[in-house]
N, C-alpha and C positions, 0 to 999 in steps of 0.2 A: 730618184733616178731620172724621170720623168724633164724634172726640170737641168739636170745636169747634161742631157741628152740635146739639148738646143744650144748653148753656150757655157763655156767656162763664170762658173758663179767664187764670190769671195766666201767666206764663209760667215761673214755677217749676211750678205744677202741672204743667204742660203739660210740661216736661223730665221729671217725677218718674212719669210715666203711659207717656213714654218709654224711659225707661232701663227701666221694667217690662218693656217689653216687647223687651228685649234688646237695642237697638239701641246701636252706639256713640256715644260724646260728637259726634265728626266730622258724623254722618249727625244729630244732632238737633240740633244746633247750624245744619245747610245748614237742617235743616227748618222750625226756627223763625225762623229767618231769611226763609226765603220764603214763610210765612204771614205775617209781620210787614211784608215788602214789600207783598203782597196785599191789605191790611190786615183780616186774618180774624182777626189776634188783636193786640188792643192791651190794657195793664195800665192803662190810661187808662179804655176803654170796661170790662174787668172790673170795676175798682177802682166807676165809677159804678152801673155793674148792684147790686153786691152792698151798697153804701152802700142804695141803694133800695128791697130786698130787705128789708134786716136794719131800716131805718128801720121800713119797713110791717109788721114784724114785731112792732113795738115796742121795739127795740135802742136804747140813746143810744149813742154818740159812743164813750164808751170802750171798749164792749165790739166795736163795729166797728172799730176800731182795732188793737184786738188781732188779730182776724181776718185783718186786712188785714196785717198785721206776718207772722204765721205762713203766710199763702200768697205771701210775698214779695214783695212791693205795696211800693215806694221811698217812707220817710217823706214828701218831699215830696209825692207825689202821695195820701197818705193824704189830706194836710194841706188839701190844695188842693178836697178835698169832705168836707171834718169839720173845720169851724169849730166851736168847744163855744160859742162867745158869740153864733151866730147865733138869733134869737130863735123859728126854728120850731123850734129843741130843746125849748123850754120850751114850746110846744103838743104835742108827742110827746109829752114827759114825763107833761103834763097826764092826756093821752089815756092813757096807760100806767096811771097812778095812780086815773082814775074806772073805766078797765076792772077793775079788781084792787080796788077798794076802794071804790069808787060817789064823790059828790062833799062826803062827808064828810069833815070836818076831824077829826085825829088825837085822841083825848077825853085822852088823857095818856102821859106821858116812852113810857111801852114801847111804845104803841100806835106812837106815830110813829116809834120806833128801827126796829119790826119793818119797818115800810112805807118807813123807808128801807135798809135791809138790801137788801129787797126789789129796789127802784128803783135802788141801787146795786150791784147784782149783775145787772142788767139795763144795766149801764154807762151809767148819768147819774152825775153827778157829786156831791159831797155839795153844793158851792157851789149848783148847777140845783135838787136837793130841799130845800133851802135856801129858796130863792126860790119854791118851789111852796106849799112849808110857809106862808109868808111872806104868800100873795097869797091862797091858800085861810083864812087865820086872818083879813086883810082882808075877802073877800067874807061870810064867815059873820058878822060882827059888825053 
């Protein structure tokens, strides 16, 4: 409870916090089982927290994805709040790209390799900085 009381945990963290603390498979298996009845922990309600978290952080899609893969989070439910073709990624990304680079458009090849390096190591997509690249070289003209 203890640790469910600080932040929404996946339910692998929550075994792996567990077995720390010596307990057997039996006794954390009853346990997460009946916080899971209770409903004090869901991979559902984590999986959204930290999508929201990492968004307002400035994260795209891929690099949440990843996150969510390594704390044990079931592909579907990744999938099911990380759409990459949803169009407020390309306002995130926007947002990402004027914080880091103000609302200038890239002046030539390395300028913009570097600022999508950037952007794609911040997990947007090359297709999403693509279309940023695309819609920023529109507006300046």
């Amino acid at each position: 409870m203890a640790l469910l009381a600080r932040r929404e945990h996946s339910e692998k963290e929550l075994r792996g916090k567990l077995r720390a603390r010596e307990l057997d498979n039996e006794d954390i298996d009853s346990v997460i089982e009946q916080l899971k009845n209770e409903g004090l922990q869901s991979d559902s309600r984590f999986t959204e927290a930290l999508v929201h978290d990492r968004m307002n952080r400035g994260y795209g899609p891929r690099h949440i994805s990843q996150e969510l893969k390594q704390k044990g989070v079931a592909e579907w439910l990744s999938e099911e709040f990380l759409d990459e073709r949803e169009p407020h990624w390309l306002e995130r990304l926007a947002e990402v790209h004027r914080k880091k680079f103000g609302d200038d458009v890239p002046e030539d090849y390395k300028e913009q390799a570097n600022q999508s390096r950037f952007l794609q190591y911040r997990g947007f997509s090359s297709e999403q900085i693509h279309r940023l690249f695309k819609k920023l070289k529109q507006h300046d003209d």
